[in-house]
N, C-alpha and C positions, 0 to 999 in steps of 0.2 A: 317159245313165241317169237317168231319173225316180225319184224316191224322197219319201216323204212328209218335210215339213220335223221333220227331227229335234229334240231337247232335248238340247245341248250347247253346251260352250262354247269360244264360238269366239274366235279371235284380234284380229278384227274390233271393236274394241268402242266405238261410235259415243254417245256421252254427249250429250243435244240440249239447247242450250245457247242456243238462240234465243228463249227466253218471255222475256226481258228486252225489253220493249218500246220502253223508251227508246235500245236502239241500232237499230231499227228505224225510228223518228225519225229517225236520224240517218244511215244510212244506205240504200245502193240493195239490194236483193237482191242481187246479184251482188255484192257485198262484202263481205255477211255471211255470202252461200257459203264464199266464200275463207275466211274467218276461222277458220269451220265445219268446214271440212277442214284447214286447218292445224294446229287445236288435235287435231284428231281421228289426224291422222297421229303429231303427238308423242307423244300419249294412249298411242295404239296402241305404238309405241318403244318408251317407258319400261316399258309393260307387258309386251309381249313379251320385253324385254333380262330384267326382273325373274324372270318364270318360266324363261329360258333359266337364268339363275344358280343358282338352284333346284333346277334339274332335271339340272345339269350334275355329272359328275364329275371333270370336269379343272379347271373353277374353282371348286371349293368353298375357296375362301380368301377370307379379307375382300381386296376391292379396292373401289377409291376409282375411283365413276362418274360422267359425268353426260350430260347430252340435250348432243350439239355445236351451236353457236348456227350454224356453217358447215357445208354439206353437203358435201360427205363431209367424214369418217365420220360415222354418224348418232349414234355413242358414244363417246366418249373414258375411257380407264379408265387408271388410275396404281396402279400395285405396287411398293414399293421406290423405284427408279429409272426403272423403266420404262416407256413410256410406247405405249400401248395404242388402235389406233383400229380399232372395229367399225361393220362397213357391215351391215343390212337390208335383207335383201326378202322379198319375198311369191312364191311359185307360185302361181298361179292359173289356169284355163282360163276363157281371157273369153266363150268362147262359153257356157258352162256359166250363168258369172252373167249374161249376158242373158237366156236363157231362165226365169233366175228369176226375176228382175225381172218378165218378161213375166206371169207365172203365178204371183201372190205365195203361194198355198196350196201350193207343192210346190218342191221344191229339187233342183236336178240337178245332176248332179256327170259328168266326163268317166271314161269308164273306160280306163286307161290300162295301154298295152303296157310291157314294161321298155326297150325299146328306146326310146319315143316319150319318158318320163319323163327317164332320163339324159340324152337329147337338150335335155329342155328346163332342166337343171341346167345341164347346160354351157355354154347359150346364156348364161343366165343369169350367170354364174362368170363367163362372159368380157365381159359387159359393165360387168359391177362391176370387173373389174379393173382395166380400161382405166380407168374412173371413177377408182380409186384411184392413180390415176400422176401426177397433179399433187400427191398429198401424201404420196406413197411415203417420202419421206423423213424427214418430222417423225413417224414413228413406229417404236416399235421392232418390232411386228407391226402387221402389217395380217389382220382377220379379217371372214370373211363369214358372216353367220347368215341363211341360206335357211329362212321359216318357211312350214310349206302342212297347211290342213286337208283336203285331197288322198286320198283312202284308199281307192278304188275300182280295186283294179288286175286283168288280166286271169290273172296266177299269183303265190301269194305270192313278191314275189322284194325284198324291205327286206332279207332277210338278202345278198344280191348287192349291197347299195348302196356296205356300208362299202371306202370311198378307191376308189370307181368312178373318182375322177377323179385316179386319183395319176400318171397317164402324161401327162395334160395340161402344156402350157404356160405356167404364169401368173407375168408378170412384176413382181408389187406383192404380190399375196395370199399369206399364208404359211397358214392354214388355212381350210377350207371346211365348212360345218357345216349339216345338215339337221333342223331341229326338225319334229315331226309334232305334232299338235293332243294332246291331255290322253288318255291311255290308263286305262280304268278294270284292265285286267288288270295294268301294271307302276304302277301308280297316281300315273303324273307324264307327263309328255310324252317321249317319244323322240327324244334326239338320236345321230344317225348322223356320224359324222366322213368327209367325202367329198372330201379332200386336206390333207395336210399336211405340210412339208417338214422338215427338219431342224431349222431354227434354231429351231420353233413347240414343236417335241418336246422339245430340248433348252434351251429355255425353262422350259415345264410342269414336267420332270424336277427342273430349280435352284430353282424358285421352291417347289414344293413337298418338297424337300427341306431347303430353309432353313427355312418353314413350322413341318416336323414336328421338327426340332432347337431350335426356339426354343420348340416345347411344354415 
């Protein structure tokens, strides 16, 4: 789907940080790529995590975050006792950003079936999980926040999303979470909860019950 490149704001937020010349002296291109995109990935984290909290109604509580210096999780967050590790990603259809790439004046976007979409959550969800099995343990949740500026689909069906993936299998992840890009109609971004087990729920329930008793 071709569409003129829109005025919105995206998750993407790429800060160019290369006019400093003297590291260019100092180094080859390809090293200040790296640098480039590493700084850009964090960038992007800490932003993302900040509007996910924002936007969220299951953690509207002060908790204690920060950028993980080890991947996974991308997030480490602390409440009370508990200790809290949030993995990151992106949806994306890479054929769609080629194309854009190609033809800087216009932005394409995939138009997506519901059937093709959950397909690609789940793909997704299971490979973060697997991710999350060497450090299953040192936390008390494991959580994934799937972020996509994705919006092109072929029947409204967002309201089918919520715990599409509660029949799933996941061996580390206790909840799964879909952020959609900044809605001007609910006037904050969308998040959909697209699995979560017991102990995530009965988590949320204590922490926010202790919360609103110490008001």
């Amino acid at each position: 789907m071709k569409k003129d490149r829109p005025i919105c704001n995206y998750f993407c937020i790429s800060p160019n940080l290369l006019h400093e010349s003297k590291l260019i002296d100092k180094k080859t291109h390809d090293d200040i790529l790296k640098d480039k995109q590493c700084f850009n990935k964090r960038f992007n984290e800490r932003f993302t995590f900040q509007v996910f909290l924002s936007c969220s109604d299951e953690f509207n509580f002060d908790l204690e975050w920060k950028l993980n210096d080890k991947d996974p999780p991308d997030i480490v967050a602390k409440i009370q006792k508990y200790s809290l590790g949030f993995e990151l990603t992106e949806l994306v259809d890479g054929d769609s950003i080629k194309k854009s790439i190609k033809e800087d004046n216009n932005e394409y976007f995939r138009l997506w079936t519901e059937e093709e979409f959950i397909r690609k959550l789940t793909e997704l969800s299971y490979r973060k999980d697997k991710k999350m099995e060497k450090i299953s343990k040192l936390y008390f949740l494991k959580i994934l926040l799937i972020y996509t500026d994705e919006g092109f689909f072929e029947t409204d069906f967002k309201s089918e999303l919520g715990m599409c993936l509660a029949n799933e299998n996941f061996n580390n992840l206790d909840s799964i979470k879909l952020m959609f890009s900044y809605s001007p109609d609910m006037k904050k971004c969308e998040i959909i909860n697209l699995f979560g087990n017991s102990k995530y729920y009965n988590f949320i329930n204590k922490i926010k019950g202790s919360v609103t008793q110490s008001v």
